[in-house]
C-alpha positions in Angstrom: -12.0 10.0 -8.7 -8.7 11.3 -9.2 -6.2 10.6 -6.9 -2.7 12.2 -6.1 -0.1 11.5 -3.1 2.6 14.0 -2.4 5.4 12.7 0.0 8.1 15.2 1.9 10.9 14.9 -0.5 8.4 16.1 -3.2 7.9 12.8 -4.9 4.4 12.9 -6.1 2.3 10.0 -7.3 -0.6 11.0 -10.0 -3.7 8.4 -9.7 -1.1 5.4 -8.6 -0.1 5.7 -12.3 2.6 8.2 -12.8 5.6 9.8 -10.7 6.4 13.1 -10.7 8.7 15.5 -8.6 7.1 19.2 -7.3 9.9 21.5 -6.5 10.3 23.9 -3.4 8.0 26.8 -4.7 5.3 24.2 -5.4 5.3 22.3 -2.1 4.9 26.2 -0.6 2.0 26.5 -2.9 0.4 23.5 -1.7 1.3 24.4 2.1 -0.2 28.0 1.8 -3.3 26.7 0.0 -4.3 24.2 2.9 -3.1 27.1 5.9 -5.1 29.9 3.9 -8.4 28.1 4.6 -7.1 26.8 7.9 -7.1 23.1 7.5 -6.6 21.7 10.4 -9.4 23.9 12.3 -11.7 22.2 9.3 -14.5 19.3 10.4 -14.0 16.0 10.0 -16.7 15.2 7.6 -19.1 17.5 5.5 -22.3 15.3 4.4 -24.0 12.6 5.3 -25.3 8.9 4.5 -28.0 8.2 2.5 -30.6 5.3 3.6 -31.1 2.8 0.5 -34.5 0.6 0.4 -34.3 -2.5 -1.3 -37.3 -4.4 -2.6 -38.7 -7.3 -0.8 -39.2 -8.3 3.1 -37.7 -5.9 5.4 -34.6 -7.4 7.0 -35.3 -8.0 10.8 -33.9 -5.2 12.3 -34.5 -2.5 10.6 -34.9 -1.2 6.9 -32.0 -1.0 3.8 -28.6 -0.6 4.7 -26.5 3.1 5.0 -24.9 4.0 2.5 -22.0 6.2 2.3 -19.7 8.3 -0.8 -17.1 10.2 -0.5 -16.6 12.7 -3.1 -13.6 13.9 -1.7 -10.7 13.4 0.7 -7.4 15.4 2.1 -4.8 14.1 3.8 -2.7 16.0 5.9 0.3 13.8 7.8 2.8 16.8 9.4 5.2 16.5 12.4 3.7 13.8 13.5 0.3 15.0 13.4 -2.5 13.7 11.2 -5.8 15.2 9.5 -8.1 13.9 7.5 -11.6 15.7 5.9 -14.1 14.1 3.7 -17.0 15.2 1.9 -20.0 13.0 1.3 -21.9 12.7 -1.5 -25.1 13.9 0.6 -25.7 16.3 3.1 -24.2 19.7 3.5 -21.4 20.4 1.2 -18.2 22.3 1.4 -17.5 25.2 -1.2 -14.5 25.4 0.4 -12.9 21.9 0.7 -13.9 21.6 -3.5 -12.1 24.6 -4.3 -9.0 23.3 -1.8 -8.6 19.6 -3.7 -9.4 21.4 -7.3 -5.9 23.9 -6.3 -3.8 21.2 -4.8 -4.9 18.8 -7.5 -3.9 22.2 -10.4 -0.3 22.6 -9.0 0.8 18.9 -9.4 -1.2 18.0 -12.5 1.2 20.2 -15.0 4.3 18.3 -13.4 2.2 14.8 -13.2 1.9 15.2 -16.9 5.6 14.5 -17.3 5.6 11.8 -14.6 7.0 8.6 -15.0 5.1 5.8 -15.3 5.9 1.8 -15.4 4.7 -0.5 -18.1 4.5 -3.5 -15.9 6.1 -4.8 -12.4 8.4 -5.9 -13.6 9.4 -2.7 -15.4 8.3 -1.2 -12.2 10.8 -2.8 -10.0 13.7 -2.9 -12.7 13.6 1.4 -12.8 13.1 1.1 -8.8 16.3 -1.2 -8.2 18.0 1.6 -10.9 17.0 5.0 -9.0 14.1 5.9 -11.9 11.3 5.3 -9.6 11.3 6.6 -6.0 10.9 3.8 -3.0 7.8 6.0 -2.2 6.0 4.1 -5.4 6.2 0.7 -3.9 5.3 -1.8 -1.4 6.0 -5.3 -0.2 3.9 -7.5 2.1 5.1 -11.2 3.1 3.0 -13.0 5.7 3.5 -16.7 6.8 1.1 -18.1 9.5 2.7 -21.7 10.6 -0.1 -23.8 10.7 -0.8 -24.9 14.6 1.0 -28.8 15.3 -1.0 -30.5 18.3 -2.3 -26.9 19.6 2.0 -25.7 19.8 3.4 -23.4 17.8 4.9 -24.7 14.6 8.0 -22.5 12.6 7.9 -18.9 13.9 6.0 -16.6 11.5 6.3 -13.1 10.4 4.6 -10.3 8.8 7.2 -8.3 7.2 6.1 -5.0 5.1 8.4 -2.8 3.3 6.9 0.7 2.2 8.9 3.2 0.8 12.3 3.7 2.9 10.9 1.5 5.7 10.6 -2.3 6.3 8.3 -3.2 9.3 8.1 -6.5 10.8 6.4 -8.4 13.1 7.7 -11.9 14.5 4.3 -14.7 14.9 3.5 -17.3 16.4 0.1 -19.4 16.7 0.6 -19.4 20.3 1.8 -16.1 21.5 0.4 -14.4 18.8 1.6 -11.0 17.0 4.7 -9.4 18.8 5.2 -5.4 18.2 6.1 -4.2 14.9 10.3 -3.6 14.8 11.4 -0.9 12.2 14.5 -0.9 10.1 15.2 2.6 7.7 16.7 1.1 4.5 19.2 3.1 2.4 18.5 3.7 -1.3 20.7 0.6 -2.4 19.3 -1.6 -0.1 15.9 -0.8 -1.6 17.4 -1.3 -5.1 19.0 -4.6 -4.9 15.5 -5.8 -3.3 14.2 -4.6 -5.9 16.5 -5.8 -8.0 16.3 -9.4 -6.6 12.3 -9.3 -6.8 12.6 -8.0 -10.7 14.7 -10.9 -11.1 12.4 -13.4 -10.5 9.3 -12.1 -12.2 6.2 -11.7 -9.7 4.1 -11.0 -12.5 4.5 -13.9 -14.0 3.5 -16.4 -11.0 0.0 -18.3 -10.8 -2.3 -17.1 -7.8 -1.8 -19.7 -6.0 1.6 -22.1 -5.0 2.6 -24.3 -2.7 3.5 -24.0 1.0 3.8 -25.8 4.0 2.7 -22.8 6.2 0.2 -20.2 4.9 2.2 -17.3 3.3 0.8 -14.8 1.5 3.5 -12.7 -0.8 1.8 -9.3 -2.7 4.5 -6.6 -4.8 3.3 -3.2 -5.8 4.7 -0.9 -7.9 2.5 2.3 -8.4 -0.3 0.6 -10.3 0.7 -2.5 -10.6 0.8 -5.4 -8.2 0.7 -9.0 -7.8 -0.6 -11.1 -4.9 -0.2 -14.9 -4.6 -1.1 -17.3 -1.6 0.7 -20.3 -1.1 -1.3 -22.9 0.9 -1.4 -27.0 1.0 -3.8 -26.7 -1.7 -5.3 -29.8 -2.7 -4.2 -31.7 -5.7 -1.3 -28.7 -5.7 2.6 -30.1 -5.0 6.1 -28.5 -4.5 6.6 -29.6 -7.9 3.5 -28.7 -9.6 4.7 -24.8 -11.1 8.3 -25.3 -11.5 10.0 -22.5 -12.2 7.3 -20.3 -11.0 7.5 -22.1 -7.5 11.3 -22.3 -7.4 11.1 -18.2 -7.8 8.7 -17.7 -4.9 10.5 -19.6 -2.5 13.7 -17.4 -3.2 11.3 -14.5 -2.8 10.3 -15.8 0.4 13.6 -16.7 1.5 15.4 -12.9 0.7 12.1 -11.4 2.6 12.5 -13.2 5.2 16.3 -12.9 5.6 15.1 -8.8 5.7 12.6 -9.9 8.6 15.6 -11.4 10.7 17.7 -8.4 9.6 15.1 -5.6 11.4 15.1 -7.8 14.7 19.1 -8.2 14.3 20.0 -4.6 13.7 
């Protein structure tokens, strides 16, 4: 299914794949299209599930499972105020919502076509940290759980995510739990020396799985390309075991989590 975002700004993301920028006159196209057929007054959902029978004993309970497809979404986020419609694949079907994605999808292919695009993350982050990608194509996500000592909370965690412009974070512990999220607007050179810092020390390049005293689970996207890692006490897995690869992570960790204490200091 093809897939396109278009942010505010008129950033554009084709597929997860390519960047691309729509001008004034084309965010007005896109605008009129979704008032002319009066979006927001649209349902929710067009369609229906489908009931699948699998071979063999029926399950206690009841028969096969449901079954749902979207064949199409649209997003609407607009002063504050969200809608969402989806057709599914069975059911009754809307003419009109088809003909809506196939025009929005028509004004931003021509410009997608000339997009930008990012031969890896580490390519990905390098043109982010220069200005050549928009901070609308990434996103960052550190989480460290402490691990519970004698049922009392060990090091404070965090979960810390950085999307676009915007770094959320939210402080841990395995006692009190989740506090709310605190949010911190970064300037575009703050997002390019993270980025910058991250490119530095090669993501990409790091094994699935390192070593850490507390859970921590560290994943960097740039459009369509991301890496995830989770660090645990892993048996027969040391401090020592990846080198380099561990030595980089750790630094990671550290300049994400010097960001979490920045949003709770600002």
């Amino acid at each position: 299914m093809t897939s396109v975002k278009v942010f505010g700004g008129g950033i554009g993301i084709w597929n997860d794949e390519r960047q691309f920028h729509l001008d004034p006159g084309q965010i007005g196209s896109l605008l009129r299209a979704l008032q002319r057929v009066d979006f927001p007054g649209m349902e929710d959902t067009y369609g229906g599930a489908t009931t699948l029978s699998k071979p063999g004993p029926t399950p206690p309970g009841g028969g096969g499972g449901l079954v749902t497809i979207a064949t199409c979404r649209i997003e609407l986020s607009l002063a504050g105020n969200d809608k969402q419609v989806v057709q599914l694949a069975q059911g009754e079907q809307s003419p009109t919502l088809r003909k809506l994605a196939e025009e929005l999808l028509g004004v931003c292919n021509p410009p997608a076509r000339l997009g930008l695009t990012a031969t890896s993350l580490r390519d990905g982050l390098e043109k982010l940290s220069r200005g050549g990608l928009a901070p609308e194509t990434w996103m960052v996500v550190v989480h460290r759980k402490p691990r519970e000592q004698g049922g009392r909370a060990g090091h404070p965690g965090f979960l810390l995510r950085v999307s676009g412009y915007q770094a959320a974070t939210q402080p841990y512990d395995p006692v009190t739990g989740y506090q709310d999220p605190v949010l911190l607007h970064m300037g575009a050179k703050e997002v390019g020396t993270l980025a910058r810092e991250l490119a530095a020390r090669d993501p990409a390049s790091w094994p699935v799985n390192l070593y850490a005293a507390d859970y921590t689970d560290v994943t960097i996207q740039v459009l369509n390309h991301e890496k995830s890692v989770q660090a645990r006490q892993f048996a027969g897995l040391a401090p020592a075991t990846h080198g380099q690869h561990q030595k980089a992570f750790e630094e990671v960790v550290e300049i994400l989590e010097r960001l979490h204490r920045d949003v709770l200091d600002q």
